[in-house]
Rosetta silent file (secondary structure, phi, psi, omega in degrees, C-alpha in Angstrom):
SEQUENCE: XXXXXXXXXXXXXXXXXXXXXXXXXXXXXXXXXXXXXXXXXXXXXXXXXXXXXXXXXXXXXXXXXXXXXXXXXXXXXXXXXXXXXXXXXXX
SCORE:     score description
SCORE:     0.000 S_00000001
   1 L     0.000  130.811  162.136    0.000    0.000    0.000 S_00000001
   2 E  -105.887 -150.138  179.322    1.094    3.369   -0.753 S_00000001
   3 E  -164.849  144.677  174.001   -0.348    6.984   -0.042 S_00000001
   4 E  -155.758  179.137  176.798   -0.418    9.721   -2.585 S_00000001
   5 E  -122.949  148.750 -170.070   -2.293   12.848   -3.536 S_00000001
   6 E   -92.128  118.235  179.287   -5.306   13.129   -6.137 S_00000001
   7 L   -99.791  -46.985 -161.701   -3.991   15.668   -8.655 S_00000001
   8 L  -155.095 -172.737 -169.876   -6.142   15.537  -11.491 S_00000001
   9 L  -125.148  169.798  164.521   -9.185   12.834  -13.202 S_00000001
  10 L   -96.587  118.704 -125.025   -8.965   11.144  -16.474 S_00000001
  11 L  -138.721  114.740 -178.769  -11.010   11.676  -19.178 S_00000001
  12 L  -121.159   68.641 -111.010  -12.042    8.250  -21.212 S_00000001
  13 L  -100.254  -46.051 -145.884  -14.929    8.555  -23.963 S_00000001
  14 L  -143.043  124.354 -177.356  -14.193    4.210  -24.326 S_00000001
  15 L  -147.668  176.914 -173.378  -13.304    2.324  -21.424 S_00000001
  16 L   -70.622  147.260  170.403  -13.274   -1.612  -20.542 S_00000001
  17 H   -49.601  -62.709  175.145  -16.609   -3.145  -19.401 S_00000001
  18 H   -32.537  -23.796 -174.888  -15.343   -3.573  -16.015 S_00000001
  19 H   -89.198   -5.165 -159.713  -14.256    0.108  -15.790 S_00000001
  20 L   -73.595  156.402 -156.008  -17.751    1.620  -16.282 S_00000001
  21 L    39.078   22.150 -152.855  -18.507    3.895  -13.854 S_00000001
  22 L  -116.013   77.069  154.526  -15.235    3.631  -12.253 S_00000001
  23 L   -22.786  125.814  154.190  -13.645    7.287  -11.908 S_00000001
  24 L  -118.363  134.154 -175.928  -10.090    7.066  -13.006 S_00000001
  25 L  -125.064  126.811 -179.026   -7.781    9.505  -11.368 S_00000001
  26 E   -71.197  120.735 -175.201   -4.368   10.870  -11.735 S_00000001
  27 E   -94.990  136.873  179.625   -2.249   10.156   -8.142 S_00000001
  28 E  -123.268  112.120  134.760    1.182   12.036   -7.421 S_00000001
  29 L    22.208    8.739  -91.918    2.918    9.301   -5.018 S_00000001
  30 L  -139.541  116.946 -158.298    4.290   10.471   -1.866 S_00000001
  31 E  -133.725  110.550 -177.900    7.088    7.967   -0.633 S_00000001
  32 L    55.620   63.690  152.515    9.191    9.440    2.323 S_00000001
  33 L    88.234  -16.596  170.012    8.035   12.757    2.446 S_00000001
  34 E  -109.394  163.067  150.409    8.605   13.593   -1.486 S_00000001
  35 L  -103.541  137.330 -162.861    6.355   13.511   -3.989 S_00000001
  36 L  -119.571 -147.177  124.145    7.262   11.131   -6.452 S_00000001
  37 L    12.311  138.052  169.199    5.999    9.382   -9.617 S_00000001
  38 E  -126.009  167.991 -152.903    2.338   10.114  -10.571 S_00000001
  39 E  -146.811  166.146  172.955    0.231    7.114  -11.761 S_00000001
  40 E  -120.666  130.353 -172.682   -3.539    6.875  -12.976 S_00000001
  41 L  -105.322  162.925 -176.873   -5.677    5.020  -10.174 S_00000001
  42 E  -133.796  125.080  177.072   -9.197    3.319  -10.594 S_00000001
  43 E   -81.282   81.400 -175.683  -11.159    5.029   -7.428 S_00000001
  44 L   -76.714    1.220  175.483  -13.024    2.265   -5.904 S_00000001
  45 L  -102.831    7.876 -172.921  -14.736    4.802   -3.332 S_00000001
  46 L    68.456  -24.878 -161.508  -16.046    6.352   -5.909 S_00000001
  47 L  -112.261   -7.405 -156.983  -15.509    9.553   -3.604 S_00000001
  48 L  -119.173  157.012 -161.828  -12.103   11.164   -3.863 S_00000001
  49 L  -160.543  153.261 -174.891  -11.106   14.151   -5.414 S_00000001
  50 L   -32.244  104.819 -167.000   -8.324   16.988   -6.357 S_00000001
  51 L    80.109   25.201  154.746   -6.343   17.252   -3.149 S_00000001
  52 E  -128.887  141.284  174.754   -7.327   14.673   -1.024 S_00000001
  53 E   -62.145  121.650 -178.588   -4.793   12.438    0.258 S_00000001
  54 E  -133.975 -178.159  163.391   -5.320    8.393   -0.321 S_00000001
  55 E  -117.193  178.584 -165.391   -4.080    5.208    0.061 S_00000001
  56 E  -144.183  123.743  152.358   -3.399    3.219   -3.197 S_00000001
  57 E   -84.502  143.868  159.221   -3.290   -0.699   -3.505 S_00000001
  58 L  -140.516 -163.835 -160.145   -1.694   -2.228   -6.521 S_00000001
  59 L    57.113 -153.137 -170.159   -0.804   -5.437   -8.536 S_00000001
  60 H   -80.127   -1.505  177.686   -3.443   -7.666   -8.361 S_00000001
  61 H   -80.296   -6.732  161.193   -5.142   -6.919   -4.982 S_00000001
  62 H  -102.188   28.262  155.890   -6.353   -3.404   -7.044 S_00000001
  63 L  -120.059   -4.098  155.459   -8.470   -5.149   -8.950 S_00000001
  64 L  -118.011   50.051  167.701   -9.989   -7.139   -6.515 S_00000001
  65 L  -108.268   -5.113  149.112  -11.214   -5.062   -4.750 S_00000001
  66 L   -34.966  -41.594 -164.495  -14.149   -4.501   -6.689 S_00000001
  67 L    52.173   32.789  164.408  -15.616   -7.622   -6.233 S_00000001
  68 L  -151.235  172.086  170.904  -16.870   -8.667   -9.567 S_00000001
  69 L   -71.435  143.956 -166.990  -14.942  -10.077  -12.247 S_00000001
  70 L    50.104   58.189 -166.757  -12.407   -8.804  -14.861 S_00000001
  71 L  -109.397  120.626 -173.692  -11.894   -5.398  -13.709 S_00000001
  72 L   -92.429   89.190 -147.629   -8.471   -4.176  -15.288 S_00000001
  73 L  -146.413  134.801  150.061   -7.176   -1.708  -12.818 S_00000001
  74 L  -131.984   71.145 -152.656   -3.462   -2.203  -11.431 S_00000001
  75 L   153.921   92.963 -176.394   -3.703    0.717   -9.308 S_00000001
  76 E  -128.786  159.501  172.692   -7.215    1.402   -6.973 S_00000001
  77 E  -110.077  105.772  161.591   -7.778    3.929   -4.390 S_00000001
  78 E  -106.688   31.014 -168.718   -8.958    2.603   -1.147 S_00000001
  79 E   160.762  150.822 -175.905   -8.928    5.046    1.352 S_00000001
  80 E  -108.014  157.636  175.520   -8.485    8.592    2.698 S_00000001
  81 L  -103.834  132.921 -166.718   -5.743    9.883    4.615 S_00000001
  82 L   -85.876  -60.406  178.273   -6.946   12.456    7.291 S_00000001
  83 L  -164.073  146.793  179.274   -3.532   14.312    7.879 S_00000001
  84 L  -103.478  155.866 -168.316    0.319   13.288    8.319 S_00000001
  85 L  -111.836    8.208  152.669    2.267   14.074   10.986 S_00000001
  86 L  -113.621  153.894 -171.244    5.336   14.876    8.737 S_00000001
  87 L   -60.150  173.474  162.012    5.733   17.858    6.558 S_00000001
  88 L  -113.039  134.892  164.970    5.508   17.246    2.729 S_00000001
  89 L   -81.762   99.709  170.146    8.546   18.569    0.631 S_00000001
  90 L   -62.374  153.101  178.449    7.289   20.882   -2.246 S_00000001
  91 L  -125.354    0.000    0.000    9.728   20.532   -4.782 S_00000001
């Protein structure tokens, strides 16, 4: 599990059956205190949103977390982070 911040959404006119309704959202990382790497996430709470703080599962435990079959997501958002008790480094 990692933790990152919801920067921006995704915009998909054609997406996999499994993905329908599935917000996908662009994640900036945050690994010691940097911001790192950003990634595209499949939002399984449905709920998250530019500037809130999550956690992020991957490999195959972020697509089953869905609970139904063939959902192609290696990246899901399962959770909010309330606040950290270390600074973040702006770069």
């Amino acid at each position: 599990m990692v933790t990152g911040e919801v920067v921006g959404c995704v915009v998909s006119t054609v997406k996999e059956e499994g993905l329908r309704n599935v917000p996908l959202l662009v994640v900036q990382l945050i690994e010691k205190g940097q911001r790192t790497k950003m990634i595209v996430a499949a939002d399984s709470t449905g709920q998250a949103g530019q500037g809130d703080f999550v956690y992020v599962i991957r490999a195959r435990e972020a697509s089953r977390i869905f609970r139904r079959p063939l959902v192609p997501s290696d990246a899901s958002i399962v959770g909010f982070i309330d606040s950290y008790n270390l600074s973040i480094q702006n770069e």
